[in-house]
C-alpha positions as CSV (number, residue, x, y, z in Angstrom):
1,X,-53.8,1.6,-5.7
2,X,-50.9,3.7,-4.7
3,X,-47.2,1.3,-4.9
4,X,-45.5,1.8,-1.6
5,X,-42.0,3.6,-2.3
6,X,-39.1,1.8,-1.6
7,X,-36.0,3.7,0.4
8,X,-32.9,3.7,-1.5
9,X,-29.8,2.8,0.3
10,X,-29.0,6.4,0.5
11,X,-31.8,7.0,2.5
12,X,-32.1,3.9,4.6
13,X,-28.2,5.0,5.8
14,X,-29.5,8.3,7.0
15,X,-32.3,6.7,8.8
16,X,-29.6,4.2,10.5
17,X,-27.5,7.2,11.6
18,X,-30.3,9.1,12.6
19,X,-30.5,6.8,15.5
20,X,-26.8,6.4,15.7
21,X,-24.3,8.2,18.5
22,X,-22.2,8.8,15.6
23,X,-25.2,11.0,14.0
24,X,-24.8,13.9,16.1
25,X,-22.5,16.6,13.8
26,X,-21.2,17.8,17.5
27,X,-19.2,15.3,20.1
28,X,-21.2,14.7,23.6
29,X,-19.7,14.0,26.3
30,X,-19.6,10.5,26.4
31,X,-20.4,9.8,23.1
32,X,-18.8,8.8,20.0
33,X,-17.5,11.3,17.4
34,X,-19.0,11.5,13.9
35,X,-18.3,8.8,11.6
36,X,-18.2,8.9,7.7
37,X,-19.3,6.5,5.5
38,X,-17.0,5.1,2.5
39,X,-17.9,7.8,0.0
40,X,-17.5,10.3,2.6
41,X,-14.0,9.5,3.4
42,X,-12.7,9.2,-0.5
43,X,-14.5,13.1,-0.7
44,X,-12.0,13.6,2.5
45,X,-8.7,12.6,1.6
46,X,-9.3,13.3,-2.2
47,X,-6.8,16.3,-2.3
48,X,-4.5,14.5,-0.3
49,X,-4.6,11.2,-2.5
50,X,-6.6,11.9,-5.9
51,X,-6.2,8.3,-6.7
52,X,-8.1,6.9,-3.7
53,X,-11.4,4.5,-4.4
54,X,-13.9,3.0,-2.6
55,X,-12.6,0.0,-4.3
56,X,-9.1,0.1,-2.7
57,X,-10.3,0.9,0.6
58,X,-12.5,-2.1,0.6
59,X,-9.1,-3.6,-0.5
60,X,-7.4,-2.3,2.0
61,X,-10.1,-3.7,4.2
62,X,-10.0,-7.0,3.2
63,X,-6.1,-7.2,3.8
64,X,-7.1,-6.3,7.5
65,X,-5.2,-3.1,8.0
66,X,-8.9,-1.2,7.8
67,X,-11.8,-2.2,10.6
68,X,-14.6,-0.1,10.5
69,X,-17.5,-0.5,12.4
70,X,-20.8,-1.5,10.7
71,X,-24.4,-0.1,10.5
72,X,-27.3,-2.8,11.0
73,X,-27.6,-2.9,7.4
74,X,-23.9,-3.5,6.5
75,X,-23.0,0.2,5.9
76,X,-19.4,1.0,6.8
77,X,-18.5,3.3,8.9
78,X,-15.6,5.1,9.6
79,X,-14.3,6.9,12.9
80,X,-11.8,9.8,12.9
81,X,-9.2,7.1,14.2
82,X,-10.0,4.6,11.1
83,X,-9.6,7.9,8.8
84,X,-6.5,8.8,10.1
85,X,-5.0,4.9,10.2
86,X,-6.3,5.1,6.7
87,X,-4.0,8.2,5.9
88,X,-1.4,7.0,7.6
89,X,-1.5,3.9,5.2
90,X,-1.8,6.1,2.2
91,X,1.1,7.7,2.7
92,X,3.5,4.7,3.8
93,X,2.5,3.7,0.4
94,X,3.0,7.0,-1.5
95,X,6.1,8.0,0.3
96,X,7.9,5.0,1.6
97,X,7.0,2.4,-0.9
98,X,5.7,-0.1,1.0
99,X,4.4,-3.7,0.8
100,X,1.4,-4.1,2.8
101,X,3.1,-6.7,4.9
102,X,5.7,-4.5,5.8
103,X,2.6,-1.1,6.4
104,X,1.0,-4.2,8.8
105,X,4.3,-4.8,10.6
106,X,4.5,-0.9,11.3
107,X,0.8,-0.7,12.5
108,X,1.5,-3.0,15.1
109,X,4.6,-1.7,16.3
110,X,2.4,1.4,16.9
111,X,3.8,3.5,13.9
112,X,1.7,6.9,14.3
113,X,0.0,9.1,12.1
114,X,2.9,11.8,13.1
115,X,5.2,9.3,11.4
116,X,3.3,9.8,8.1
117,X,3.8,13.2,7.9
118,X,7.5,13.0,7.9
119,X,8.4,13.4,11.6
120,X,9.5,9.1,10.7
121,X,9.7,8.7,6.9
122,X,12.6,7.8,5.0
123,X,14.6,10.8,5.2
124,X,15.9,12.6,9.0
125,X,18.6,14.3,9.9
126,X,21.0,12.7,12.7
127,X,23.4,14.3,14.6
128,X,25.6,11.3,15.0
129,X,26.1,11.5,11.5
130,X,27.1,15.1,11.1
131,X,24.0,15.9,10.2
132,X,24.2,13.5,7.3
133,X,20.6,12.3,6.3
134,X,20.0,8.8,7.9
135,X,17.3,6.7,5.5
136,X,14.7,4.2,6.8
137,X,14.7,1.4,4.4
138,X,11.6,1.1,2.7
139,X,12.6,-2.3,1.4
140,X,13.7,-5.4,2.8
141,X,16.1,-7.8,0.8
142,X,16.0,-10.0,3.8
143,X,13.7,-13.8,3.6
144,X,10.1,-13.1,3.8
145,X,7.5,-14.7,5.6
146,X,7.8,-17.8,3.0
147,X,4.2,-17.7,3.1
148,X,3.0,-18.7,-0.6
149,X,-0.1,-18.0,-2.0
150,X,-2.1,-20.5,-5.2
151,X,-2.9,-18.6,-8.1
152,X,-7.1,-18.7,-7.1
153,X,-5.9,-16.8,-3.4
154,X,-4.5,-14.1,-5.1
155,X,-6.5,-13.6,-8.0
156,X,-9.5,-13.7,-4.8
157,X,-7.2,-11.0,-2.6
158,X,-6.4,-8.8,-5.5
159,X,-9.2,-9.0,-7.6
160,X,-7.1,-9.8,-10.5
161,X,-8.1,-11.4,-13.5
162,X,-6.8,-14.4,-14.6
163,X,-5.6,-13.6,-18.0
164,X,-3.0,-10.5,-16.6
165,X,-1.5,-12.9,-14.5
166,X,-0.9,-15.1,-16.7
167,X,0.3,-12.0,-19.2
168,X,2.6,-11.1,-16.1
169,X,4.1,-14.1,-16.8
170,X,4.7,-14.6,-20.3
171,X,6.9,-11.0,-19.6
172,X,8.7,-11.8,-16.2
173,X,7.3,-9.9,-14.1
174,X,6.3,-12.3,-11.7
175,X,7.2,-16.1,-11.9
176,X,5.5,-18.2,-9.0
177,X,6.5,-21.6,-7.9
178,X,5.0,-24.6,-9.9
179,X,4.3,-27.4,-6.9
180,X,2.1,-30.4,-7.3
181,X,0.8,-29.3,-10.7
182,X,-0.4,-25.8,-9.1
183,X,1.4,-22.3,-8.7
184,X,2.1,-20.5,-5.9
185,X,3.2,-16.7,-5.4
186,X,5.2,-15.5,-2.5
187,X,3.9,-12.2,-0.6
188,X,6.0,-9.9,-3.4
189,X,4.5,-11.2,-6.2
190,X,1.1,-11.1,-4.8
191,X,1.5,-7.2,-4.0
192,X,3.1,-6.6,-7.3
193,X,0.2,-8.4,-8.8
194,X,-2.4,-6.1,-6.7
195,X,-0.4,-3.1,-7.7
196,X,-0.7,-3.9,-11.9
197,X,-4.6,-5.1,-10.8
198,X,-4.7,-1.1,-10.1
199,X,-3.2,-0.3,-13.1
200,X,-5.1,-2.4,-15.5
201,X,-8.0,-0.5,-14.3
202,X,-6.4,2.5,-16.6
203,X,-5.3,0.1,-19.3
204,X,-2.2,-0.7,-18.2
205,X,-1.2,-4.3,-19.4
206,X,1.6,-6.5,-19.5
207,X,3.2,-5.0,-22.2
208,X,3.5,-1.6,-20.7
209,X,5.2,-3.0,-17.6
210,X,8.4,-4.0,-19.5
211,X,9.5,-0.3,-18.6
212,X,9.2,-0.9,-15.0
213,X,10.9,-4.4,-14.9
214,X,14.1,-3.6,-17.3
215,X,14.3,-0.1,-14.3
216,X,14.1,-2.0,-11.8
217,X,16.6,-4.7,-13.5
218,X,18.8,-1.4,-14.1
219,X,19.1,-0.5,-10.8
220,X,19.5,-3.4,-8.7
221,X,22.5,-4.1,-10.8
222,X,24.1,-0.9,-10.2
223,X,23.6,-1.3,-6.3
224,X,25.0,-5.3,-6.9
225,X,28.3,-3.4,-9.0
226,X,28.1,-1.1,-5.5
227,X,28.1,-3.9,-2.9
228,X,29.3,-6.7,-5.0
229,X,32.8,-7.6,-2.5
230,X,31.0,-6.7,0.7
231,X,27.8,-8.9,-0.1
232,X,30.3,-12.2,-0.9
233,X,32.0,-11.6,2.2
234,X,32.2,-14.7,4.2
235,X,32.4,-12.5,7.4
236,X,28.8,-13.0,8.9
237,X,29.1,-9.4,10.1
238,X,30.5,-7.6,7.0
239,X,27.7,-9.5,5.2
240,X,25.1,-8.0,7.2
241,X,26.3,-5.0,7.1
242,X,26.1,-5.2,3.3
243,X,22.8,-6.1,3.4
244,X,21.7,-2.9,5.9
245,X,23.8,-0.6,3.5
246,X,21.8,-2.4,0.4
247,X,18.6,-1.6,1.7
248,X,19.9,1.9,2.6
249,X,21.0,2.5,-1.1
250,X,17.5,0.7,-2.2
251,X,15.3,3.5,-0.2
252,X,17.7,6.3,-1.1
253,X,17.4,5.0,-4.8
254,X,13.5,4.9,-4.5
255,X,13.3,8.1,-2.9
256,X,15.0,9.7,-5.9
257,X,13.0,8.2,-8.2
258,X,9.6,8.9,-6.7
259,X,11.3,12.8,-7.0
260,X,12.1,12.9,-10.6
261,X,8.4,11.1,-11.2
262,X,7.0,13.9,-9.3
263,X,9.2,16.3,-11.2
264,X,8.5,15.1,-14.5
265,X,4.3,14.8,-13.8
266,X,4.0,18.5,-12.8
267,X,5.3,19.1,-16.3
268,X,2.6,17.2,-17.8
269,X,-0.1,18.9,-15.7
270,X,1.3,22.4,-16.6
């Protein structure tokens, strides 16, 4: 007696698309563009971003900043508008450093995909300045949402394991809040917990990160040494104007940094 054979997901996605609008290789009028499914869009933006996943677009999915559209059987699928949201996320991450709170905040202030490819990254010229290059902070020293997250939320939203936070601990990188017996992480922690989640995945531990936090030690007490008198100020408005020309120094700093890494990498790969 023959055994029926069973479609493999591969092949039960084709036959969903085959009835799809978003099938056809060539846009109809009136009908939607192609879409690509999750392995198609890693193949896509590969050269761009060599370190892109399936796992951290699903990531990126699950912290809402992705929302692609799904096939009767749960595949996703991604329009040419969710692709290029996606590369506009990419590279606010790569270039500009920044937290996914702050990527949502620009998303919904209508930040383009123009803006990603420099025509509103960090460094521009101005002409009120002389020409002097006039930096969008990619930090912000100011109070956060104050939003705090228990230890089972995060490990949930960054698919961290238990043990590495706790490691992350034991060598300061990230502290919590102890209340009512249970810890909480504010938004900063949580991201900097995603971000060594990522790096575990290469065998990055705790340990290894004691480089990055005596750095990053390093250099906010040089910009402290910079600011110092300005940032005690009791003058509300000499204070805030501290605080814009810290986060000025901080994205000018970062900027630098991501260019000597850069620098230093292609010498690896020669």
């Amino acid at each position: 007696m023959a055994t029926q054979a069973t479609p493999s997901d591969a092949e039960q996605l084709e036959a969903e698309l085959a009835g799809s609008p978003a099938s056809s290789s060539k846009v109809e009028p009136g009908k939607r563009p192609k879409s690509l499914t999750i392995g198609a869009v890693c193949k896509a933006l590969a050269q761009e971003f060599p370190d892109i996943s399936i796992s951290k677009i699903r990531y990126l999915e699950d912290q809402k900043l992705l929302n692609p559209r799904r096939t009767p059987g749960g595949y996703r699928l991604y329009t040419p508008g969710d692709v290029a949201r996606l590369r506009t996320i990419l590279r606010m991450q790569r270039d500009e450093f920044l937290p996914l709170r702050v990527i949502r905040q620009e998303l919904a202030a209508g930040r383009s995909g123009e803006a990603a490819l420099g025509k509103g990254g960090p460094p521009t010229r101005s002409a009120r300045d002389g020409g002097a290059r006039a930096w969008r902070p990619s930090v912000s020293v100011r109070e956060a949402s104050g939003a705090l997250y228990s230890l089972d939320d995060v490990l949930e939203e960054t698919k961290a394991e238990a043990k590495l936070v706790k490691e992350l601990e034991e060598y300061g990188v990230v502290k919590g809040e102890l209340r009512g017996g249970v810890r909480y992480f504010d938004e900063t922690e949580r991201e900097i917990i995603a971000a060594v989640a990522e790096l575990a995945r290469y065998g990055v531990g705790g340990r290894n990160l004691r480089v990055f936090r005596s750095s990053a030690d390093r250099e906010a007490n040089l910009l402290q040494q910079i600011l110092a008198p300005a940032l005690r100020s009791r003058n509300p408005e000499r204070r805030k104007e501290a605080v814009d020309a810290l986060e000025n120094l901080a994205a000018v700093a970062t900027h630098l940094k991501h260019l000597l890494l850069i620098r230093d990498l292609r010498k690896i790969v020669r």
